[in-house]
C-alpha positions as CSV (number, residue, x, y, z in Angstrom):
1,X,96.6,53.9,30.3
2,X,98.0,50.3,30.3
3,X,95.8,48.2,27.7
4,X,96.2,44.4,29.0
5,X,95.8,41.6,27.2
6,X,92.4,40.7,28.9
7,X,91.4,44.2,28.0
8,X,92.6,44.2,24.1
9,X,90.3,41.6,23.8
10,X,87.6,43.2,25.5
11,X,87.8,46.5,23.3
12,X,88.3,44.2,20.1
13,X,84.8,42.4,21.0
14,X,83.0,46.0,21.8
15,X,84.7,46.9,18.1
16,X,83.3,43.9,16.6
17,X,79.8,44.5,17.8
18,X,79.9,48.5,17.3
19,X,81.5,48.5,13.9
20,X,78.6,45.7,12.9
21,X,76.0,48.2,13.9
22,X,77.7,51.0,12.7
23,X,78.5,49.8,8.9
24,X,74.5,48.6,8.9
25,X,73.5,52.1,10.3
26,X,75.5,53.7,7.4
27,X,74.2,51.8,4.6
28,X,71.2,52.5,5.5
29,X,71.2,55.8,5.9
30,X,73.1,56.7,2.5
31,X,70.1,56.6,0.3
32,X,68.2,59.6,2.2
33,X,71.8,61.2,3.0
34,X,71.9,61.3,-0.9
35,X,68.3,62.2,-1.9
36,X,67.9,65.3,-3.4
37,X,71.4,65.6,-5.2
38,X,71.2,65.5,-9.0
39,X,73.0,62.7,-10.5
40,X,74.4,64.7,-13.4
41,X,77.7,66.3,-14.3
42,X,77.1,69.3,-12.3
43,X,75.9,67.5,-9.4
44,X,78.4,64.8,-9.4
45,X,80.9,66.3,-7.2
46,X,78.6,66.6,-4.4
47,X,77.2,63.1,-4.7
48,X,80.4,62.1,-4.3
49,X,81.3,63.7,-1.4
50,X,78.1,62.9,0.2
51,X,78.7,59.1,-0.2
52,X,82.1,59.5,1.4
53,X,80.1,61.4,4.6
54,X,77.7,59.2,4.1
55,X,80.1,56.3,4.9
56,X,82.3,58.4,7.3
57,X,84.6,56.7,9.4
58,X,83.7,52.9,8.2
59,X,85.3,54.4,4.8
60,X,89.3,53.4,4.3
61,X,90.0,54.8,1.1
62,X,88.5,57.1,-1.7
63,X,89.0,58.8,-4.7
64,X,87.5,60.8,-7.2
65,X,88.4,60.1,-11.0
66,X,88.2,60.6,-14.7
67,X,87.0,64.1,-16.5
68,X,84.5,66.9,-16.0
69,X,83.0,64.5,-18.6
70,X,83.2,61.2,-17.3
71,X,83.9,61.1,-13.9
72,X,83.4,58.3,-11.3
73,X,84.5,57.8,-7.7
74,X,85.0,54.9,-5.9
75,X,85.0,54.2,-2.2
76,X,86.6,51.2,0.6
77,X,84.7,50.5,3.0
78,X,85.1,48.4,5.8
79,X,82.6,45.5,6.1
80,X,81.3,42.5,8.2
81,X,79.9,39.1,6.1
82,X,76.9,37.8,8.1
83,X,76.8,35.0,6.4
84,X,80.7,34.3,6.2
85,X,82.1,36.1,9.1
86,X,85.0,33.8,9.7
87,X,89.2,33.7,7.4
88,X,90.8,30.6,7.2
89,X,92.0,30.3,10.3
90,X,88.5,30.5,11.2
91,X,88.9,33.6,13.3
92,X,86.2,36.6,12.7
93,X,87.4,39.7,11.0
94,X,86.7,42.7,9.1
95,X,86.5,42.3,5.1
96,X,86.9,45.1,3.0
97,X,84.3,46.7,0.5
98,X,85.7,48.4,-2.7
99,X,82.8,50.2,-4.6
100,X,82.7,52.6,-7.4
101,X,80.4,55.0,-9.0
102,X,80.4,55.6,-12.8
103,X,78.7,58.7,-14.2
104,X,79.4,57.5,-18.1
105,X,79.2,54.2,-18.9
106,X,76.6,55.1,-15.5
107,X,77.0,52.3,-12.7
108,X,77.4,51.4,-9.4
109,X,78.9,48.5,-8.4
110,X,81.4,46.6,-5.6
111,X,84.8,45.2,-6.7
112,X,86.3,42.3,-5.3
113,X,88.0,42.7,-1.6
114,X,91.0,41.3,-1.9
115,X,92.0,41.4,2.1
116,X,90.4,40.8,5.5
117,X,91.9,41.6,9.1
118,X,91.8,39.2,11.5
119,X,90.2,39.9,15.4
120,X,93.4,38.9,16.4
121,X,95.3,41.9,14.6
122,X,92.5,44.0,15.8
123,X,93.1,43.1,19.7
124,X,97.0,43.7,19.1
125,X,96.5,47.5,18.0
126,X,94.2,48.5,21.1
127,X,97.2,46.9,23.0
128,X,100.6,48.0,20.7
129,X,98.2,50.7,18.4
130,X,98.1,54.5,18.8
131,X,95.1,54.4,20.1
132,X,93.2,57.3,21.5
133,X,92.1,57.8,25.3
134,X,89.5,60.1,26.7
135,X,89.4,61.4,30.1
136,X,92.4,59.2,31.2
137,X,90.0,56.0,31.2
138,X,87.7,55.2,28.2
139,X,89.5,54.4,24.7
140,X,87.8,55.9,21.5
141,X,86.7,52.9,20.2
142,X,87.0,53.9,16.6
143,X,90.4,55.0,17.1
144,X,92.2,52.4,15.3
145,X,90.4,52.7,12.0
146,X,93.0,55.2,10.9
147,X,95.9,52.1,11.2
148,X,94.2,50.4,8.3
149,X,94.8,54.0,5.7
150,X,97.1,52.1,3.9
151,X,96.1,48.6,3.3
152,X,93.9,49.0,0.3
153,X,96.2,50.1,-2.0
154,X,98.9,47.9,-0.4
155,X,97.2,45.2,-0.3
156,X,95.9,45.4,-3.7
157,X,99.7,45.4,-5.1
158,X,100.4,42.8,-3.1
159,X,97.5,40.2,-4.2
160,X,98.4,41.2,-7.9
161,X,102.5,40.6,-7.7
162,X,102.0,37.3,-5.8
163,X,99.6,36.3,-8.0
164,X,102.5,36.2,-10.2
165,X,105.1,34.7,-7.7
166,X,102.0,31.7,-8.2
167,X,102.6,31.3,-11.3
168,X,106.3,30.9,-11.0
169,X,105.7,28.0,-8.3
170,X,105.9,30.2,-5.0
171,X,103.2,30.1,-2.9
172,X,104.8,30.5,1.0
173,X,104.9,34.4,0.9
174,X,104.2,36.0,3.9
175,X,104.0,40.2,3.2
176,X,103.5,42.9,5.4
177,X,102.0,46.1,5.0
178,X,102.4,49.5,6.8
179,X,100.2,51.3,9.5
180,X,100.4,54.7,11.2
181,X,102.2,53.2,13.6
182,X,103.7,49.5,13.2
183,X,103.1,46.5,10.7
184,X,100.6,44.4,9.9
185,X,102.0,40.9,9.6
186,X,100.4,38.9,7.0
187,X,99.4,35.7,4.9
188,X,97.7,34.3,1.7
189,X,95.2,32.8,1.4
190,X,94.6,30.9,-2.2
191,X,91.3,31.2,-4.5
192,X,90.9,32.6,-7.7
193,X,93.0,35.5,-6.4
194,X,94.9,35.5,-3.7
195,X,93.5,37.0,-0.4
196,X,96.2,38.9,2.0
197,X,94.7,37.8,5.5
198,X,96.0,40.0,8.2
199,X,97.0,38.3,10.6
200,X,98.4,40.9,13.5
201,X,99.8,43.8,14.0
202,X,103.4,44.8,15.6
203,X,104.3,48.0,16.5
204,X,107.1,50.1,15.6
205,X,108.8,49.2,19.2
206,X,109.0,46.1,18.5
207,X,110.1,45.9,15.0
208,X,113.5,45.1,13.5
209,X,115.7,47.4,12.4
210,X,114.9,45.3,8.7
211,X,110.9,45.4,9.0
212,X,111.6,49.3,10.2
213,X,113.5,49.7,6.5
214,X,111.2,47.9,5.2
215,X,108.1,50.6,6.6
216,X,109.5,53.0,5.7
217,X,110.5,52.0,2.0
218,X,106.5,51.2,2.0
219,X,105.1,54.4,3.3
220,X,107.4,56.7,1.0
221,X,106.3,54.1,-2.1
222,X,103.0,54.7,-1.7
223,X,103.0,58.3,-1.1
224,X,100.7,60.1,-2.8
225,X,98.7,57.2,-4.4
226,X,97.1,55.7,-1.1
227,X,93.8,56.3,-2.4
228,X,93.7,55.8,-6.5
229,X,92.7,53.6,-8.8
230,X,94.5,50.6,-7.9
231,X,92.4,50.1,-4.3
232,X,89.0,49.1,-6.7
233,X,90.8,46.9,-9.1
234,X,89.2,45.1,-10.9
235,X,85.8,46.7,-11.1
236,X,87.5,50.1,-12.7
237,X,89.2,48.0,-15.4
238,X,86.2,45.1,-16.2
239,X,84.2,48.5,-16.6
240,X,86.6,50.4,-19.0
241,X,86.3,53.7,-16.5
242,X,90.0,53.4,-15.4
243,X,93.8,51.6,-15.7
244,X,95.3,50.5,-12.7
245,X,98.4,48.7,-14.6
246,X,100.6,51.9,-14.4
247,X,100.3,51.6,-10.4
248,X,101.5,48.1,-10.2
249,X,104.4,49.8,-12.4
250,X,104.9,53.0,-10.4
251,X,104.9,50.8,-6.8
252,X,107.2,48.4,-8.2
253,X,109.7,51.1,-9.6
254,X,110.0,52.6,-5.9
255,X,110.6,49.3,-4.4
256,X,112.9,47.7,-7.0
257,X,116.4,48.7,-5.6
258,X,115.5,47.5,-2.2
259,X,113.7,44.2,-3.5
260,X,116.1,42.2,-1.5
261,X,115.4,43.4,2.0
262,X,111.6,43.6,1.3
263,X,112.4,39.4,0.1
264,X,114.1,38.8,3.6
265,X,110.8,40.1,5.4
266,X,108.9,38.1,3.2
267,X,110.9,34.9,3.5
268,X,111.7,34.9,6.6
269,X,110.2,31.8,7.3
270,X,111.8,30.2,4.9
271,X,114.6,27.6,6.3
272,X,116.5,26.4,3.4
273,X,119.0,28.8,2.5
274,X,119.3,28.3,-1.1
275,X,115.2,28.2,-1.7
276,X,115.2,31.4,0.5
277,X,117.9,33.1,-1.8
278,X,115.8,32.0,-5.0
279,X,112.3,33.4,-3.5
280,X,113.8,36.6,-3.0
281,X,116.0,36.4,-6.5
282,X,112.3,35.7,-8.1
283,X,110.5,38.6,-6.3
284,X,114.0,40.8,-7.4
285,X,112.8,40.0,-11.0
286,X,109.4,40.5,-10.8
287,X,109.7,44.1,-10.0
288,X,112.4,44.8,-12.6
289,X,110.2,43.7,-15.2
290,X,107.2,46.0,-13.7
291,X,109.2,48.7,-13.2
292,X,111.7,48.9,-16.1
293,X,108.8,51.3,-18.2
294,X,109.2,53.7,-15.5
295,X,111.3,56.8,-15.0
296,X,112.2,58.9,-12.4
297,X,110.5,61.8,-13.6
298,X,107.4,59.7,-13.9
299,X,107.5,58.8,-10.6
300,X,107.9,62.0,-9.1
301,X,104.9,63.7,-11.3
302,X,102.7,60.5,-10.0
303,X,101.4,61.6,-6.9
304,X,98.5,63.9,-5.4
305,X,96.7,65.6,-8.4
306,X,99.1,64.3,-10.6
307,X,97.4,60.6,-10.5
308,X,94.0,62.2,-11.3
309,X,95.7,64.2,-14.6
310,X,97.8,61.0,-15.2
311,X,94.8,58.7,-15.5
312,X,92.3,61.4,-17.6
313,X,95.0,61.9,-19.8
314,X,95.8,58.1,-20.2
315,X,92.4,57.1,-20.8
316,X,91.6,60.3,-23.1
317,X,88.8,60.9,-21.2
């Protein structure tokens, strides 16, 4: 099936309306989808998976952390702001909804979303995307949702080191982060944190051989640690439940030796040769530094289960 132009953006408008009525049906639903399961210790496991059924397919990431003692789980969510449905380039879009679920210190509350995807980005995957089709003629409309597995955590690491390329003087960074089946081309947008706006999506056809490096270096980086601790920063941390500071370290440790191509993506832009070369010599440093308590064998053990052990041993729990 050839998706058009003209027909991209009439599947991204049907997702815009459906994923709206979805997300409210969902919400609203969770608190009888959860009744009747006992908040306690011996309960908690099933509470948390209800909640992740309970948000289904609008959910992007989850995870379930601490102890037997302590645990808490925390959930991303996709989400649509009624009352702020626009970015900055005043396009709608889809914000993201990071929440966790503490059993001891006991609370539930939303993080900060640190990205948002753009109706343009959302038009280019039904027409570049591996989208699914049914009966030859009518596209899943939820197909796409699986594209966007990976842009929590990356995300995430990304608002946090260019926070610090900020603080250094660099603003113009322009990141990308990896899909099931392309890149998502991005930007920043500045308040107290930086925001990484999506703004499309390419697919791996039409990628350079660089931004296909570049992937790839991405997707084995975050392998095992797509869903952790790091994708409901900075509620886990302001409520003592979890550390995310070890991610920033692990992510940064399997990028480090390739720094400079990942600086050429994210520079690209960037005319002047010798402001170019000092960008990516700045974003070179920044990861040595996170990643020089690192080792190998760290690295390796910190994936799967092993980030779930990491972090209750860690935290003593």
């Amino acid at each position: 099936m050839i998706i058009t132009e003209s027909l991209a953006n009439g599947l991204k408008n049907r997702f815009f309306t459906e994923i709206s009525e979805e997300i409210d049906k969902r919400f609203k639903n969770l608190f009888q989808q959860t009744r009747g399961v006992k908040n306690s210790r011996t309960g908690w496991a099933k509470l948390a998976e209800k909640f992740q059924k309970g948000f289904d397919r609008c959910s992007i990431a989850s995870y379930q952390g601490g102890s037997k003692r302590k645990p808490y789980f925390g959930i991303c969510s996709l989400a649509i702001e009624k009352n702020k449905p626009y970015n900055s380039w005043n396009e709608k879009c889809l914000f993201s909804y990071p929440m966790i679920a503490s059993f001891e210190p006991r609370f539930a509350e939303p993080s900060i979303g640190l990205f948002n995807i753009s109706e343009h980005a959302i038009s280019r995957l039904y027409q570049r995307g591996n989208i699914k089709v049914v009966n030859e003629t009518e596209v899943d409309i939820f197909s796409i949702i699986p594209e966007f597995s990976l842009v929590p955590v990356w995300a995430m690491f990304w608002a946090r080191m260019i926070a610090e390329l900020i603080d250094d003087g660099i603003e113009d960074v322009r990141p990308v982060i990896p899909s099931r089946s392309g890149l998502f081309l991005a930007e920043i947008s500045f308040n107290k944190i930086p925001t990484i706006e999506i703004r499309t999506f390419v697919d791996d056809s039409h990628l350079t051989q660089l931004q296909k490096e570049v992937k790839e270096l991405f997707v084995h980086a975050s392998d095992g640690i797509q869903s952790s601790p790091l994708v409901f920063f900075p509620a886990n941390e302001y409520f003592g439940v979890d550390d995310t500071s070890i991610q920033l370290n692990m992510m940064a440790f399997r990028l480090v030796e390739q720094s400079n191509k990942i600086g050429k993506v994210f520079f690209h832009h960037i005319e002047d040769v010798e402001k170019k070369k000092f960008f990516i010599q700045k974003l070179s440093t920044l990861l040595e530094g996170f990643s020089s308590i690192i080792t190998m064998e760290m690295s390796d053990a910190y994936k799967g289960d092993g980030v779930r052990i990491f972090h209750s041993g860690l935290l003593k729990l």
